[in-house]
N, C-alpha and C positions, 0 to 999 in steps of 0.2 A: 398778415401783410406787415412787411417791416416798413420802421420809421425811415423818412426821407432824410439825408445829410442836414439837410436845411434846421428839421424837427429836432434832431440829435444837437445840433449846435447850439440851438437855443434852450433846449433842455439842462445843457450843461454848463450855458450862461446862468439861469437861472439858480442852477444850484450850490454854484457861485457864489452869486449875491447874495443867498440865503446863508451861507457858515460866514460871508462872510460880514454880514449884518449879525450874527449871531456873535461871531468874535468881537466886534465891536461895542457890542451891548453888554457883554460880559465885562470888557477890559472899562466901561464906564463905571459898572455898580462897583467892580474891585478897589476901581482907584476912588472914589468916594465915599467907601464903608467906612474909613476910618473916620472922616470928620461927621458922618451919619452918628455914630457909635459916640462921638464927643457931645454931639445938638441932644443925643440922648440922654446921655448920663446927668450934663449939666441939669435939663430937667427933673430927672430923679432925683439928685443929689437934693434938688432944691425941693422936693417935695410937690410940685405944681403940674398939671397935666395942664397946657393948654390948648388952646385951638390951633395954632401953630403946630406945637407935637403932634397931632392928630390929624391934620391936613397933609404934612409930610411925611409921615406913617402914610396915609393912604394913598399919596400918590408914587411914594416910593417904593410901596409891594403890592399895590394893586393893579396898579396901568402898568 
């Protein structure tokens, strides 16, 4: 049985939303890698791991 117009329209909202949540979470991590990359280094540089680096670490490639 084929889809109803109604199913098709909402399917294709749907799919929609979804690149286009995807393009927006891309264009966030890219535009914030570089001062990521800076809150990094500053800690290596200085030799110190703290809980800070490590909370940000994990919510910025975990979630």
């Amino acid at each position: 049985m084929d889809p109803s117009p109604e199913e098709l329209n909402a399917f294709t909202i749907a799919a929609y939303m979804r690149v286009t949540s995807l393009a927006v979470a891309a264009y966030d991590y890219l535009e914030t890698q570089p001062t990521a990359w800076r809150f990094y280094r500053e800690h290596w540089e200085s030799k110190r791991l703290t809980i800070s680096v490590l909370l940000f670490a994990l919510l910025r490639y975990y979630f």
